[in-house]
N, C-alpha and C positions, 0 to 999 in steps of 0.2 A: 553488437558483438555477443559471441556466447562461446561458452566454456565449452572445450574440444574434448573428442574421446580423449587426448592426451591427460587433460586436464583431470576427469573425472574420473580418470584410474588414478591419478593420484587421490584425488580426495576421498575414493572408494577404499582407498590402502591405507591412507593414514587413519581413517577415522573407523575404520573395519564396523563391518556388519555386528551391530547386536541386537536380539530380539527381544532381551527383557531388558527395562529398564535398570538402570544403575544410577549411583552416585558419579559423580565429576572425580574422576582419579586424581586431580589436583588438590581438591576441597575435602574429598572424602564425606560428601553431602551434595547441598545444592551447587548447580542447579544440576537434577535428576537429567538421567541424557539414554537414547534409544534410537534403533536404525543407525544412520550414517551422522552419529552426532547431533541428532535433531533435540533440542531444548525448548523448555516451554512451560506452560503453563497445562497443560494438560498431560505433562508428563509426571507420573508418580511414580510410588515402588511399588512393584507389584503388577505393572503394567506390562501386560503383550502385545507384540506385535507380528504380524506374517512377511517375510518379503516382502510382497508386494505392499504392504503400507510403509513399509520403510521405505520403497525406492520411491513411493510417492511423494513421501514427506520431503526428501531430500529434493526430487526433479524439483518440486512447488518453490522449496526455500531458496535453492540454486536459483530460480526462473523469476520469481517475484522480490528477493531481498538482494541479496549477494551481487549476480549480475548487472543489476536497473545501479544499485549504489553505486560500482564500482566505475559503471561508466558514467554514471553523474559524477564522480569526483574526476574524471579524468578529462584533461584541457588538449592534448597532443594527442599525435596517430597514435598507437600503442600498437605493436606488433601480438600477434598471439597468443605467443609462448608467456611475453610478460601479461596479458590478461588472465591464461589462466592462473600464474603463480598468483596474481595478485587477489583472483577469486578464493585459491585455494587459502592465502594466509588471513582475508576479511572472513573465512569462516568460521578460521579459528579466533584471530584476535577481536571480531564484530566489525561492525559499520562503523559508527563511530571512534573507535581506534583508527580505523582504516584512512576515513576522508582528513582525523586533524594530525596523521602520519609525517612525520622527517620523508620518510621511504616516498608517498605519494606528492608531495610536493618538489622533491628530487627529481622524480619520475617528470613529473607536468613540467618542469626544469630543463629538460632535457638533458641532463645528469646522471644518464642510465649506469654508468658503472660504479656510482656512488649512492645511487639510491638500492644496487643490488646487494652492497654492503650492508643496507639498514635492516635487510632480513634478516640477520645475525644480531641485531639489537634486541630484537622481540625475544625474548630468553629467559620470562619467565612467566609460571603460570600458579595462580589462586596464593601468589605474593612469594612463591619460592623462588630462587636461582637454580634454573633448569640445567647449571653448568654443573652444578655439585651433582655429581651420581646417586649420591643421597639421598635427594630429596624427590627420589621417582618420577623425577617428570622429563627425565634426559628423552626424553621421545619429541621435544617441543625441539629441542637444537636438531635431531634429526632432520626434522621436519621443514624446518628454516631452511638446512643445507639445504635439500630437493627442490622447494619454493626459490631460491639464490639460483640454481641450478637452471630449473625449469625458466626462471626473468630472464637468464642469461642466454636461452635459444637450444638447450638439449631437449630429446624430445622427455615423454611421460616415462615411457618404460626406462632411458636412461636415469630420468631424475630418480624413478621409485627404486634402481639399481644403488645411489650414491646415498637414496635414505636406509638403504641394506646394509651399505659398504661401514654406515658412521656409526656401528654399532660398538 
């Protein structure tokens, strides 16, 4: 299975193009992040990139990490829509979040309307509570909703509408 244009206009919108490297807007440091979120070890400050190395980086991580994991954790048919939330929210919370997941073992359960719930646990990021407005990371609950949205069978363009709407 693979991530659908639906999919990857989500992940293209949440994690928005950037061409110079940055700090983690959670950490306000590591780990250093460039393109479509791409992390690493060869990511510094001061580092550029063109389009087309970004979209690269991203198809490779989507095609080799993300993907291969997501359906090695998964035991059931999985309909679409929940493959790609589920890709979209392993990019953000990692692989290993992902496979020792409530959410993904609800999933392989066949517990779909309780593991769609679990997307709204994932709530914080680099140790904050992304529910406080405060602490600048209200972009993560966004993001959940659209991923909730997206598991639960609306298409891309609608989910990236109700990550607009939970502003």
């Amino acid at each position: 299975m693979r991530t659908s244009a639906d999919g990857i206009a989500m992940l293209h919108h949440v994690e928005q193009l950037r061409l110079k490297a940055y700090p983690d807007p959670a950490t306000g440091g590591a780990p250093w992040t460039i393109g479509y979120g791409h992390t690493g070890p060869e990511v510094y400050p001061g580092l550029v990139w063109t389009p087309e190395q970004a979209e690269a980086a991203f198809e490779r991580r989507l095609r080799e990490e993300f993907e291969p994991a997501v359906m090695r954790a998964l035991t059931v048919e999985t309909a679409q829509c929940e493959f790609d939330a589920m890709v979209c929210w392993a990019y953000n919370v990692g692989v290993g979040n992902m496979k020792s997941s409530t959410l993904m073992r609800l999933h392989n359960a066949g517990r779909r309307d309780e593991a769609a719930e679990q997307f709204r646990v994932w709530k914080r990021a680099g140790g904050k509570d992304c529910t406080i407005r405060s602490n600048n990371c209200y972009g993560i609950i966004r993001r959940r909703e659209m991923e909730r949205a997206r598991y639960l069978g609306v298409t891309g363009a609608e989910a990236i509408a109700i990550y607009e709407a939970t502003k």
